[in-house]
C-alpha positions as CSV (number, residue, x, y, z in Angstrom):
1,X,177.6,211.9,206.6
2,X,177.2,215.5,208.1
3,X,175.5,215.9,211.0
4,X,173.5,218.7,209.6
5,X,172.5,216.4,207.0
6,X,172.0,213.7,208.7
7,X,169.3,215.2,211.1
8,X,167.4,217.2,208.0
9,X,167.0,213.6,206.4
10,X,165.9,212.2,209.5
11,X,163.6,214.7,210.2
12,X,161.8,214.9,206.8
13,X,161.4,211.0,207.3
14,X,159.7,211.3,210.9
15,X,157.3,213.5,208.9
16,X,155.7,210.9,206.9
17,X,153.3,211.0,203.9
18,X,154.6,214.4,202.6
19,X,155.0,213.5,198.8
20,X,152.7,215.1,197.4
21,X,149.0,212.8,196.7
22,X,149.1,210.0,198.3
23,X,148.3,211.3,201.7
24,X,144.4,211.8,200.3
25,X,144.1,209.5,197.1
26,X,142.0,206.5,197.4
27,X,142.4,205.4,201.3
28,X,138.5,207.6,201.9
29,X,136.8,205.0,198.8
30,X,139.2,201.7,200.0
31,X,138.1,202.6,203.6
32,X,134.1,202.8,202.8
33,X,131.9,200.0,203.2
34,X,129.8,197.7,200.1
35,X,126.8,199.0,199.9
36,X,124.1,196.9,200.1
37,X,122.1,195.7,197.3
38,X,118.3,197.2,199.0
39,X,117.6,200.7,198.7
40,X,116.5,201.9,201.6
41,X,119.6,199.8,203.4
42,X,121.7,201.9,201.5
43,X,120.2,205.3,203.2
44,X,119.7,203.6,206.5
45,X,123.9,203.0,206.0
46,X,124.4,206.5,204.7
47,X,122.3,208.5,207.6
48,X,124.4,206.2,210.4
49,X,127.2,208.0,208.5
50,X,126.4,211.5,209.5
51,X,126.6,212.8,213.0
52,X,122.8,214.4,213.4
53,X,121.8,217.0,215.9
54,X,119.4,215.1,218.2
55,X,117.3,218.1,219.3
56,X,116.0,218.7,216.0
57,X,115.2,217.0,212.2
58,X,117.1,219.2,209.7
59,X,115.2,220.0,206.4
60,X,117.5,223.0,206.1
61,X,120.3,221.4,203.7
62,X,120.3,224.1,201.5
63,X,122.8,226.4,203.3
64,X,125.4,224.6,204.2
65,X,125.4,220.3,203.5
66,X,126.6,218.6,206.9
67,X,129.7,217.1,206.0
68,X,129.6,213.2,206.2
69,X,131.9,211.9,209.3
70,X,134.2,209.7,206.4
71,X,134.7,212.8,204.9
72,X,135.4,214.7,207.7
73,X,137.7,212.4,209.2
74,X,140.0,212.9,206.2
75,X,139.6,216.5,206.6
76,X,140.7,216.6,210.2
77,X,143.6,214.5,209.0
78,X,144.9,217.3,206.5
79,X,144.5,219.9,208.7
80,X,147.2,217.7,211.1
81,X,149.1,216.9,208.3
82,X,149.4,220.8,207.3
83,X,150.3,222.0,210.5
84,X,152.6,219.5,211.6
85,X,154.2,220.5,208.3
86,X,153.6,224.2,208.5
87,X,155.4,226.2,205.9
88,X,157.0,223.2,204.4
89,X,154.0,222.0,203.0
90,X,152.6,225.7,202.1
91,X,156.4,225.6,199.7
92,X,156.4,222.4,198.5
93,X,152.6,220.3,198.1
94,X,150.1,223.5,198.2
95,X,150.0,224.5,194.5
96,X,150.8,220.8,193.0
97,X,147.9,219.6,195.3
98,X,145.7,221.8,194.5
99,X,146.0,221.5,190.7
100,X,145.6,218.1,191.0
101,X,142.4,218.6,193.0
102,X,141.3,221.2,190.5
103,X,141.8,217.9,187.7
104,X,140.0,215.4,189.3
105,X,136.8,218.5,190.2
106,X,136.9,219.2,186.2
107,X,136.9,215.6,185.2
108,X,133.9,214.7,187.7
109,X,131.9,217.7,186.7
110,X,132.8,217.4,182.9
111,X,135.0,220.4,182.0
112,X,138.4,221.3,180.8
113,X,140.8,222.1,184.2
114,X,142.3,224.9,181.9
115,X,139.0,226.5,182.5
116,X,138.5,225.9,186.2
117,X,139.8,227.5,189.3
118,X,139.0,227.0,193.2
119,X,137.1,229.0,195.0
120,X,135.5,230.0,198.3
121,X,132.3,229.9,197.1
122,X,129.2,231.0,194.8
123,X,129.4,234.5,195.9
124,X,133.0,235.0,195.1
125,X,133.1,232.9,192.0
126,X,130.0,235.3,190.5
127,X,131.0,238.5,191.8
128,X,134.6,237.7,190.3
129,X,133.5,237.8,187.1
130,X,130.8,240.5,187.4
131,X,133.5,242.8,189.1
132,X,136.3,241.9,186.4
133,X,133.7,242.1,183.6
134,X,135.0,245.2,181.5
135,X,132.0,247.2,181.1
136,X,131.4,250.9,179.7
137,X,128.6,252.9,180.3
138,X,125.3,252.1,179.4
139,X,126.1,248.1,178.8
140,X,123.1,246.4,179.9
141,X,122.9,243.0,182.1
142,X,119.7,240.8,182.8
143,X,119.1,239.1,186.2
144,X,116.0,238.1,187.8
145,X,114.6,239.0,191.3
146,X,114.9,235.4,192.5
147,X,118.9,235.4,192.0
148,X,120.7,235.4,195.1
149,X,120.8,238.6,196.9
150,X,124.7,239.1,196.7
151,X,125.1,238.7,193.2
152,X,122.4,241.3,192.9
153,X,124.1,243.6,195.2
154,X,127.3,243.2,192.7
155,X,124.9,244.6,189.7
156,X,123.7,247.2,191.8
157,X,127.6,248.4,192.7
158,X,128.5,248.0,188.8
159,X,125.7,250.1,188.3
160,X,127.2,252.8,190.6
161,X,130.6,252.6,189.3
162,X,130.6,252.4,185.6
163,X,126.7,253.5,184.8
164,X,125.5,249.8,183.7
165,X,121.9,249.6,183.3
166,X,120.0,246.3,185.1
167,X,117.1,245.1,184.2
168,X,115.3,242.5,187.0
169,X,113.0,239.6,185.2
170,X,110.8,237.9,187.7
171,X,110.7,234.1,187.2
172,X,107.2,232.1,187.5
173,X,107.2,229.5,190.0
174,X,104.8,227.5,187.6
175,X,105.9,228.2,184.4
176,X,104.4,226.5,181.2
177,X,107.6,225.0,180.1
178,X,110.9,225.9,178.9
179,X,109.8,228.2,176.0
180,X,108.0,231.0,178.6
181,X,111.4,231.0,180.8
182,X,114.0,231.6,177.8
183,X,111.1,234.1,175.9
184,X,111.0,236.3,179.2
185,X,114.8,236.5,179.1
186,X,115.1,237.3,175.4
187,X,112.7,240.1,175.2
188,X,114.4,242.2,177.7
189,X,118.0,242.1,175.2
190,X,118.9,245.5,174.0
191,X,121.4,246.1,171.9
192,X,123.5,247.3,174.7
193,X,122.9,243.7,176.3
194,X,126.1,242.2,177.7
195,X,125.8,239.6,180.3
196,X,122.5,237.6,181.5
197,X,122.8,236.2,184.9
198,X,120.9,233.3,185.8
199,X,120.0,230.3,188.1
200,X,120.7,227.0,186.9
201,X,118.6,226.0,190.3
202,X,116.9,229.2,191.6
203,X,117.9,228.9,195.4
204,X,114.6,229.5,197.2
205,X,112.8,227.6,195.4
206,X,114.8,224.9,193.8
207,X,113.7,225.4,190.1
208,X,115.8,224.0,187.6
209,X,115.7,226.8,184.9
210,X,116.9,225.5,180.9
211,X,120.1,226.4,181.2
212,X,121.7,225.3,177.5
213,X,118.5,227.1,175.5
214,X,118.5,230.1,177.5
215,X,122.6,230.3,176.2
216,X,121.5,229.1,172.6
217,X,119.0,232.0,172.4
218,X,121.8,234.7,174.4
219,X,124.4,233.8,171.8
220,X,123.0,234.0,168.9
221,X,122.5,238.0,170.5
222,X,125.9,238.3,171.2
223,X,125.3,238.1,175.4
224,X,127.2,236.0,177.3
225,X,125.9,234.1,180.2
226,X,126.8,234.1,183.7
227,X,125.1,230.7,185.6
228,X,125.1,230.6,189.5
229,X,124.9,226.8,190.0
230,X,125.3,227.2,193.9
231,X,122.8,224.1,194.6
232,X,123.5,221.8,191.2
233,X,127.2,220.7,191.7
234,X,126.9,217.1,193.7
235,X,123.1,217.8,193.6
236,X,122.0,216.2,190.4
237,X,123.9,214.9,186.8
238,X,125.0,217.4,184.7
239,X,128.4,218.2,182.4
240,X,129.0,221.9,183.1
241,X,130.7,222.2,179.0
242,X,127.5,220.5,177.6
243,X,125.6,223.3,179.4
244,X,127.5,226.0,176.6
245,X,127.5,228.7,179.5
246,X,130.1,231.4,179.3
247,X,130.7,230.9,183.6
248,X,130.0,229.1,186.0
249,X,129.8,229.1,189.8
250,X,129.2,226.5,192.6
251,X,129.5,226.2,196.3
252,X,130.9,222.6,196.9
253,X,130.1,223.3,200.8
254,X,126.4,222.8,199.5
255,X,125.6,219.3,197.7
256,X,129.1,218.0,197.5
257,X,129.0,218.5,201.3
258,X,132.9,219.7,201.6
259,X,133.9,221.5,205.0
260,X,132.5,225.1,204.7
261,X,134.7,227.6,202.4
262,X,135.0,225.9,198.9
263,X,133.7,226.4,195.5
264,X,134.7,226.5,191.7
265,X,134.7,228.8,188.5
266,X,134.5,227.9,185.5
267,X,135.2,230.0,182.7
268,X,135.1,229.5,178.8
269,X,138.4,230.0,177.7
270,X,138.0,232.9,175.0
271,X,136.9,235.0,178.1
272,X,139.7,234.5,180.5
273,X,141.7,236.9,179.3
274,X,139.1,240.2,179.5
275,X,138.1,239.3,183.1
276,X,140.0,241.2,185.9
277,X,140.9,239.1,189.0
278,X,139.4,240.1,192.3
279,X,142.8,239.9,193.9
280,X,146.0,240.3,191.9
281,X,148.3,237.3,191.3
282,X,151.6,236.7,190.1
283,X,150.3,234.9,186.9
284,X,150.8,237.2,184.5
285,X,149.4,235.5,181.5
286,X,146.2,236.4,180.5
287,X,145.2,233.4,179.3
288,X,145.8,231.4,183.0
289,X,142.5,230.9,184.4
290,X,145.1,230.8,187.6
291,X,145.1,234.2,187.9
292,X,141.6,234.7,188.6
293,X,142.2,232.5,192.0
294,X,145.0,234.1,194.5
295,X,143.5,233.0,197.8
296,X,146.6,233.9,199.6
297,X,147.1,231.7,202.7
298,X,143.7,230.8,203.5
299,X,143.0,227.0,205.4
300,X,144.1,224.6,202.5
301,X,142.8,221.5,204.1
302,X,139.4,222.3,202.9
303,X,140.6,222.5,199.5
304,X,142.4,218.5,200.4
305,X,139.0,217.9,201.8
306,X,137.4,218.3,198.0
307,X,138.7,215.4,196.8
308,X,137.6,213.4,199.7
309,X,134.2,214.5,198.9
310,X,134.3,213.4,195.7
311,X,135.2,210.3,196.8
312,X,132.4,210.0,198.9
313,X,129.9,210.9,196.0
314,X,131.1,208.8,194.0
315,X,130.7,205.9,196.6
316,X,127.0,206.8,196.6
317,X,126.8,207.5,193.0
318,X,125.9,210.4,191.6
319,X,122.5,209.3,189.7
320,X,121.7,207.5,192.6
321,X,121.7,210.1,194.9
322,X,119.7,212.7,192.1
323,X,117.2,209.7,192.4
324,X,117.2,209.5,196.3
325,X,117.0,213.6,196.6
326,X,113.8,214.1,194.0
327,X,112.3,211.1,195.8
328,X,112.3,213.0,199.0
329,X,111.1,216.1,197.7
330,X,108.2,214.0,195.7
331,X,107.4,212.4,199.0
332,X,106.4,215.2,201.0
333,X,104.7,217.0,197.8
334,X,102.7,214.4,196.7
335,X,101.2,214.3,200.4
336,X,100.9,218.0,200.6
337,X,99.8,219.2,197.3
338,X,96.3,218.9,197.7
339,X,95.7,220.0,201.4
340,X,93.6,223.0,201.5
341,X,95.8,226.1,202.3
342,X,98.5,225.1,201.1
343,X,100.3,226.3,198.2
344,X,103.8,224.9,197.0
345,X,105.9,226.9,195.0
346,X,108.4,224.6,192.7
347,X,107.5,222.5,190.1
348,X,107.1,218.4,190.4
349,X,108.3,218.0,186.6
350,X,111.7,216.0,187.1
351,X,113.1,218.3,184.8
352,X,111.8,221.2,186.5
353,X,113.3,220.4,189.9
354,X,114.9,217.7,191.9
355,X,115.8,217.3,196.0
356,X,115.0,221.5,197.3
357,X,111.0,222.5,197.8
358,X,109.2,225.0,198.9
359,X,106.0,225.3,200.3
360,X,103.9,227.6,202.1
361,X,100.3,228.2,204.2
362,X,98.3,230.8,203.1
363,X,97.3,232.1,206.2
364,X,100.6,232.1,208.0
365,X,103.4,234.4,207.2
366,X,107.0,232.5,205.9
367,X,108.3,233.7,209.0
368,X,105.9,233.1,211.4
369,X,105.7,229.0,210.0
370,X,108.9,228.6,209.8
371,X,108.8,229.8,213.5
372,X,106.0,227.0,214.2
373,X,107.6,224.3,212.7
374,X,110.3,224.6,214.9
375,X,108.9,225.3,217.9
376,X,106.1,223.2,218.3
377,X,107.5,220.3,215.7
378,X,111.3,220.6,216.4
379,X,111.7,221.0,212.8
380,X,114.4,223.2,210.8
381,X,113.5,225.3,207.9
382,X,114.1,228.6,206.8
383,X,111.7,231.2,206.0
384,X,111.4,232.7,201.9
385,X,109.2,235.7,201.6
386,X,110.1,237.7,198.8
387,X,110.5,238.0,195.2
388,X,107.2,236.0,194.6
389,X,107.5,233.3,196.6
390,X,106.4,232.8,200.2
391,X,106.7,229.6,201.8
392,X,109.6,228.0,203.9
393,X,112.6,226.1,201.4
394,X,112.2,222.2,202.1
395,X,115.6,220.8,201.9
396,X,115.9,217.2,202.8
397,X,119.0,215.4,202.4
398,X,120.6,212.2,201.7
399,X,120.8,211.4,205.7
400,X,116.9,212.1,205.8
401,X,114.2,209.4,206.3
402,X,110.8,208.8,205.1
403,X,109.8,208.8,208.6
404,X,111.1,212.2,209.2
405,X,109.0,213.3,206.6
406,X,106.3,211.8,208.1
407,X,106.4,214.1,210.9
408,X,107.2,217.3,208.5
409,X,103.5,216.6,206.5
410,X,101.8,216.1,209.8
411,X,103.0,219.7,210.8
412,X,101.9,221.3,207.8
413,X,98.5,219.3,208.1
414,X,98.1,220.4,211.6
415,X,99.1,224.1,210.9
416,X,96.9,224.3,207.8
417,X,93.7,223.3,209.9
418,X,94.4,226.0,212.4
């Protein structure tokens, strides 16, 4: 043998687990512990499973889900494993990886992988597809008020740039039931309508808006339907086809609780070929949902990361956790909806909402009680005060007692009184 040869062979072998999956397949679920057959044993196992600022209780999930330590163990591993391979593993695992990451994402969250893509999150995933969007002048789009701020500011820019007229629906925090919510969307369609934006859970108040009727009743217009799901993916059971949505956009940073800096898009397929990626790629067929995704080199161990979350999940269960996360948002409602000067702005119907909250006092400002509740109670929220709603957003998580709670509806008791 060669010497050259000889030493290339040797050093691909001292680099270990390079082919291709089985560095991150199935070690994260084999590695996690039974869980035990009492409920709140199972959370008591869970929280010891997170590493918890001490200073403070966090009821500020919303943002940005702490990553588990299991899951984050993994994720330090891959971002070893990528740079003690460097540019080797850029070449050869990067793209195989991630397409089989982007399989096992579709399959969990009930979709065709033909029609997915990764992402960096919500923001990117709807502003993709309202920037590629080929409009003319004087299409029309529907959003509401309560949509997240960046997404808005997209509209706003298409409006600018090619003379797109916006109309802005406000959503009730209370409304009578799903009939009002798809009726206030319908009578704003024009003619001209082309795309309806709209929260599958509106993100400062955690409303669950009906999704599938609200696309029943856009279709049969001719409007597609753009769905910012930032807060649903990992957060409560859904299929993302059954929901008959034209896209779809998550943050898997949020309720799947990856590392920061992933999300997903999903597109149907008869639209893939109109929209106009955000960053050009060498996929030239228009068909390719893959060339709505050229991230260039950006850190790939998050996107390694995303299986390990799934993992994870899936260890917990998915309905299980739905359960445990509208249990924790009842548990602090039920104590707080009758206080005097209080007002809560999400709806207690199971259908209507699930784990995020919000909930305000009507003679302190958002800002000034989310300022309290830290200060004085050492609790983390964060203040909402537009677009109808003014209150702090209440979101617990899976690593959050009862007892914690506790202390969060003795807070609002105490600063009600005063």
């Amino acid at each position: 043998m060669k010497k050259r040869t000889f030493l290339k062979q040797m050093t691909l072998a001292g680099l270990g687990p390079i082919a291709s999956h089985s560095f991150f397949e199935g070690p994260l679920l084999n590695s996690l512990p039974k869980l035990p057959l009492e409920e709140e044993a199972i959370w008591e196992l869970v929280k010891r499973q997170y590493e918890l600022h001490p200073d403070f209780i966090n009821l500020e999930s919303g943002y940005y889900n702490i990553t588990p330590q299991p899951t984050m163990d993994k994720y330090l591993e891959h971002l070893k494993r990528v740079n003690l391979e460097g540019s080797f593993y850029m070449r050869n695992h990067r793209f195989k990886d991630k397409a089989w990451i982007t399989n096992k994402l579709a399959e969990t969250f009930g979709c065709d992988s033909s029609s997915l893509v990764i992402t960096r999150n919500t923001t990117e995933s709807l502003d993709l597809v309202v920037s590629g969007f080929p409009w003319k002048k004087e299409d029309h789009a529907i959003y509401a008020v309560q949509d997240y701020g960046a997404m808005q500011d997209m509209f706003l820019q298409i409006k600018k740039r090619y003379g797109v007229k916006l109309t802005a629906v406000s959503v009730p925090n209370h409304p009578q039931g799903d009939a009002e919510i798809v009726e206030l969307y319908e009578s704003q369609i024009t003619p001209k309508t082309k795309m309806i934006m709209l929260c599958h859970m509106i993100n400062i108040t955690g409303q669950i808006l009906p999704v599938k009727k609200i696309c029943e009743m856009a279709h049969r217009h001719g409007v597609e339907v753009l769905v910012d799901g930032a807060h649903c993916i990992g957060h409560f059971e859904f299929k993302i086809s059954e929901l008959d949505c034209d896209y779809y956009g998550s943050s898997l940073h949020k309720w799947l609780a990856t590392p920061l800096g992933a999300g997903l898009l999903y597109v149907k397929s008869d639209h893939i070929s109109k929209i106009w990626p955000l960053l050009a790629d060498n996929e030239k067929k228009l068909t390719n949902i893959k060339r709505l995704s050229h991230t260039g080199t950006h850190p790939v161990a998050t996107d390694l990361a995303i299986s390990n979350a799934i993992d994870y999940l899936q260890w917990i269960g998915l309905k299980r956790k739905e359960e445990r996360m509208r249990f924790l948002k009842n548990y602090w409602y039920e104590a707080l909806r009758d206080v005097p000067n209080i007002v809560i702005n999400t709806p207690i119907a199971p259908d209507r909402s699930c784990g995020i909250g919000n909930i305000g006092i009507q003679t302190l400002s958002p800002h000034l009680l989310a300022e309290r509740l830290f200060k004085e109670f050492k609790i983390f929220t964060v203040a909402i005060d537009y677009a109808n709603v003014k209150g702090c957003r209440i979101t617990p998580n899976v690593f959050t007692s009862t007892e914690e709670l506790d202390e969060f509806v003795n807070a609002m008791k105490s600063l009600a009184k005063a």
